[in-house]
C-alpha positions as CSV (number, residue, x, y, z in Angstrom):
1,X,81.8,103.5,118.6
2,X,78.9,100.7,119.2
3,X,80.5,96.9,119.4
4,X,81.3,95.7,115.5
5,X,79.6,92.5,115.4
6,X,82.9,90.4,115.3
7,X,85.7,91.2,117.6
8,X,88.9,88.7,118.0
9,X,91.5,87.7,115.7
10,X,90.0,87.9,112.0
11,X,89.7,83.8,111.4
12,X,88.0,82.2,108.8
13,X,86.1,83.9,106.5
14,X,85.0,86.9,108.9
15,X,84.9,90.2,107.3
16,X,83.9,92.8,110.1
17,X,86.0,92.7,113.1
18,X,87.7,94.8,115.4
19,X,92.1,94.5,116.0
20,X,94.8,95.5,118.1
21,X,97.8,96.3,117.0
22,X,100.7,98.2,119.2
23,X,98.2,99.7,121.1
24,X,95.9,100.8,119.0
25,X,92.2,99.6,117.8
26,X,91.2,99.2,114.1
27,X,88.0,98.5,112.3
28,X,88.4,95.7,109.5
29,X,86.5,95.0,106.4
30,X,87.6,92.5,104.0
31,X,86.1,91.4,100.9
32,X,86.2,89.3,97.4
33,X,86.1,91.9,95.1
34,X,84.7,89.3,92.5
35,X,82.1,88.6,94.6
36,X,81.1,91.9,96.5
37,X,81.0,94.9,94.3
38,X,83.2,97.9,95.7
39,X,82.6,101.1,93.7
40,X,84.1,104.8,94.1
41,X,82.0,107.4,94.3
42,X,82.9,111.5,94.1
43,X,80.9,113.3,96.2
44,X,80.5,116.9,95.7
45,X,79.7,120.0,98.1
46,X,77.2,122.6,97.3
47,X,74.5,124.9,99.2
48,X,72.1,121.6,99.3
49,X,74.6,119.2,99.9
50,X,77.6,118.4,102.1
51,X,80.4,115.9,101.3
52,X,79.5,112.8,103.8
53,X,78.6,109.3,104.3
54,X,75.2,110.7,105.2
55,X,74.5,112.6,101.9
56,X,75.8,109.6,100.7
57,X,73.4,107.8,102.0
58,X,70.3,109.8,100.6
59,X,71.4,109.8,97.4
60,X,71.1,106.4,97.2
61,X,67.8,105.8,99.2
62,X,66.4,108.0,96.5
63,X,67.6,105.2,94.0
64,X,66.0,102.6,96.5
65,X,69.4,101.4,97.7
66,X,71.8,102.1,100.9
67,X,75.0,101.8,101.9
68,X,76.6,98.2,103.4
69,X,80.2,100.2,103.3
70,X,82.0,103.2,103.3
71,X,85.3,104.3,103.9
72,X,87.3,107.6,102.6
73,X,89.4,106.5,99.6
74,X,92.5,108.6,98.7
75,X,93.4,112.2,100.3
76,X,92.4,115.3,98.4
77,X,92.8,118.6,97.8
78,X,90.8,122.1,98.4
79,X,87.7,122.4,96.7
80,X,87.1,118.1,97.4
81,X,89.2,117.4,94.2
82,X,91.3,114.2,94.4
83,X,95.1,114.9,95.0
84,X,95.6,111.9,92.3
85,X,94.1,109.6,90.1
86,X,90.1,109.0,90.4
87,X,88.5,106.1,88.6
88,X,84.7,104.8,88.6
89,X,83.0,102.5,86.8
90,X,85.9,102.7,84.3
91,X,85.4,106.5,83.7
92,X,88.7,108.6,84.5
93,X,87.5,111.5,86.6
94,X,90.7,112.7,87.6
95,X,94.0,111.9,86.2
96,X,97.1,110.2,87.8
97,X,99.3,112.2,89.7
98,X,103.4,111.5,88.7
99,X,104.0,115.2,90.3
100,X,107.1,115.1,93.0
101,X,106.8,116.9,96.3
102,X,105.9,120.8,96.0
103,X,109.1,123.4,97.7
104,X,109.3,123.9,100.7
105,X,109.3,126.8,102.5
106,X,111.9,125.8,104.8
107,X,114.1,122.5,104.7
108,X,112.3,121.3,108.2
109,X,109.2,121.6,106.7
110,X,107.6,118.0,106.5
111,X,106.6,116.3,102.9
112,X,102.8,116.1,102.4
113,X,101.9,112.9,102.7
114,X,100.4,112.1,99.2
115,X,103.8,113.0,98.1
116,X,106.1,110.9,100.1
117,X,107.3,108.9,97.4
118,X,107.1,106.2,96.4
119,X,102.7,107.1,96.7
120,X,100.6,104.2,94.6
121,X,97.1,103.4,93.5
122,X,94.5,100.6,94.7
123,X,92.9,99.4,92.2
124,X,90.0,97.4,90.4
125,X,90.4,95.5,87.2
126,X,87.5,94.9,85.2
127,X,87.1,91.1,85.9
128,X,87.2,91.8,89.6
129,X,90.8,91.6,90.7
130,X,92.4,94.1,92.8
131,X,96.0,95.3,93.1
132,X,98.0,98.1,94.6
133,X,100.9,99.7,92.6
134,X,103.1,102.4,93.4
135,X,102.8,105.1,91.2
136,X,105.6,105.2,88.7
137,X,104.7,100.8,87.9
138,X,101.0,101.6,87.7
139,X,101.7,104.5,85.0
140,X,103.6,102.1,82.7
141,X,101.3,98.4,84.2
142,X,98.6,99.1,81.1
143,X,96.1,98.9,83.6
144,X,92.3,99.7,82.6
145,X,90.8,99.4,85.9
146,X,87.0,99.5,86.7
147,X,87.9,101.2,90.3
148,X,91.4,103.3,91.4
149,X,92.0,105.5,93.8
150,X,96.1,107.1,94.1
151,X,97.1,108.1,97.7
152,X,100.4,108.1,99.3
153,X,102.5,107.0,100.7
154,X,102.5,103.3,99.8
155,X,102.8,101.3,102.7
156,X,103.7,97.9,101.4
157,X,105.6,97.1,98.3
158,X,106.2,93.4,98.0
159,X,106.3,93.1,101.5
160,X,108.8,96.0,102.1
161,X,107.6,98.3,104.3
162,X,108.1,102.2,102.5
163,X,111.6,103.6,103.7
164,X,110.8,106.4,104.9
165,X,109.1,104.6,108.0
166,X,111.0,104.1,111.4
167,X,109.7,101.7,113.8
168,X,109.1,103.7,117.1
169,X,108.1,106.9,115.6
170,X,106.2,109.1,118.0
171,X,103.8,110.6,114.8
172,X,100.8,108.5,116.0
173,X,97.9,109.9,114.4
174,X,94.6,108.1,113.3
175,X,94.8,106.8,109.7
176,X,93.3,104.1,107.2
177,X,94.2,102.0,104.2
178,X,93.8,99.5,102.3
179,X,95.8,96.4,101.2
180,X,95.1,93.0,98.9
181,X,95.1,89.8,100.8
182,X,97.1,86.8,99.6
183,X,93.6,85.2,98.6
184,X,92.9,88.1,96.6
185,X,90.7,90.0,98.8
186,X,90.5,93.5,99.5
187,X,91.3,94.5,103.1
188,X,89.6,97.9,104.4
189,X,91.0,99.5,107.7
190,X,90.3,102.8,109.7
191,X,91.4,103.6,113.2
192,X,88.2,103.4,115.7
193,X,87.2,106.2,117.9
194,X,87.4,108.2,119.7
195,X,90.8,109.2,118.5
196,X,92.8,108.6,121.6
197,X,92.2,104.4,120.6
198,X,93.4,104.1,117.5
199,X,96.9,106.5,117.1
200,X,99.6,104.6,115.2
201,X,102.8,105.7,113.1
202,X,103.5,104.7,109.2
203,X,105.7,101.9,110.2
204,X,103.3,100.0,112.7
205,X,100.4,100.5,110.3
206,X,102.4,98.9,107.5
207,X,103.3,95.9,110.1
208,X,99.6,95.7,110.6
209,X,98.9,95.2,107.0
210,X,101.8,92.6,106.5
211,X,102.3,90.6,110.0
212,X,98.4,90.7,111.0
213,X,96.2,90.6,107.5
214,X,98.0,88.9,105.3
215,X,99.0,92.0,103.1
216,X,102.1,92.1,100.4
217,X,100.9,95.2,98.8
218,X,99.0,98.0,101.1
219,X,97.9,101.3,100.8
220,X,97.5,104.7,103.1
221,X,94.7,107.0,102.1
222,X,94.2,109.4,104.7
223,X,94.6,110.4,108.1
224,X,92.7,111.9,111.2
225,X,89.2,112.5,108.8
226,X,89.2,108.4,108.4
227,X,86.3,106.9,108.8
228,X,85.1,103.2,108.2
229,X,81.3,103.0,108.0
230,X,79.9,98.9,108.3
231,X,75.8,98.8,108.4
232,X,74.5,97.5,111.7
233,X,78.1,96.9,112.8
234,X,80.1,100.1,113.6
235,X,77.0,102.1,113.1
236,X,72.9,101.2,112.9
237,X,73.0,104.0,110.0
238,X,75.5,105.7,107.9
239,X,77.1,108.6,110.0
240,X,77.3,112.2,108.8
241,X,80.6,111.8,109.2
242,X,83.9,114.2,107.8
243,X,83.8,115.8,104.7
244,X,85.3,113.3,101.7
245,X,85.7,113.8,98.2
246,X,85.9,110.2,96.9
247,X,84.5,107.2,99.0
248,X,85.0,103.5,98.7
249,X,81.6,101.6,98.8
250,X,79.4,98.4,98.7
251,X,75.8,99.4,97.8
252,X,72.6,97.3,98.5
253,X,68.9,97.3,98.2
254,X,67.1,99.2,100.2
255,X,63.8,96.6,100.2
């Protein structure tokens, strides 16, 4: 990965930046949602197009614009369809997801996990502020939100990390999320590459969030696919990147 353009300790009002945290590197993005526009798009595989950053991308040149940001939003299923609830620009696309684990085939199997419970949404409101719920509070909240994506699991509730998560686990893989900052700002974050740099388990990615940006309320949204894209920072252009279904964004001009 080329140098993001501002490594340390995420002072002041820095939004790109680079962080270690129990061994492993992370990019950071944070943002005010009121004053830079995040939107969620769905992107959609067929024999002309593929599912990534880089499609992306050309889409939008065609519209005169380009992409600032881009990260993967929440994990999905076959066929690029969101395993929960989709949201953009206040339109439902795909419905929340209150489903419990599927059977296993054997009682060692591991839990998928979108459905380690409790799983919750990031999301939007339509005068700009964001939040992230666990499922079952978002169902009943009465939120309209302009922007949601529903992942799982929920990393942060409150501050509590999920309890599922024990500290020293040796399932280090790559992973992002993405949390709301006491300030009200929206905190992106994808492991770097190559993959042997960023590895962490659930519970040191949740101390991450809460101990090192600020985070009560954080979100996981996918694993080793993750990817987050930064114009001129991680990346001169957008990458081709994995394949995604939905992907978090911040859109400029491209004049």
């Amino acid at each position: 990965m080329s140098g993001v353009a501002i490594a340390g300790c995420l002072m002041g009002d820095a939004r790109g930046d680079t962080l270690e945290h129990d061994g492993a590197s992370f990019v950071v993005y944070r943002l005010d949602p009121k004053a830079e526009r995040l939107e969620l798009f769905l992107l959609r595989q067929d024999a002309q197009r593929s599912p990534t950053f880089a499609q992306l991308e050309r889409d939008l040149n065609a519209q005169g614009k380009r992409l600032k940001l881009a990260m993967n939003a929440g994990i999905y299923e076959p066929g690029f369809r969101p395993a929960g609830l989709h949201v953009s620009e206040g339109k439902t696309l795909v419905e929340l997801n209150t489903a419990g684990p599927p059977p296993k085939a054997a009682p060692s199997d591991p839990t998928p996990n979108f459905y380690l419970l409790p799983n919750g949404v990031f999301f939007i409101r339509q005068d700009g502020s964001a939040g992230v719920l666990a499922t079952q509070f978002f169902a009943n909240a009465g939120e309209s939100p302009r922007l949601a994506t529903q992942s799982g699991p929920l990393l942060l509730a409150n501050g509590k990390i999920h309890p599922a998560f024990r500290e020293g686990s040796a399932n280090r893989l790559l992973r992002n999320g993405i949390g709301v900052d006491s300030k009200g700002r929206v905190v992106l974050v994808s492991s770097v590459r190559p993959p042997g740099q960023g590895r962490i388990n659930f519970f040191s990615f949740s101390t991450l969030f809460r101990d090192r940006l600020d985070c009560r309320d954080a979100l996981y949204l996918d694993g080793d696919i993750s990817r987050l894209y930064v114009r001129g920072e991680t990346d001169a252009e957008a990458p081709r990147s994995n394949f995604f279904a939905g992907v978090l964004a911040v859109v400029e001009s491209a004049r």
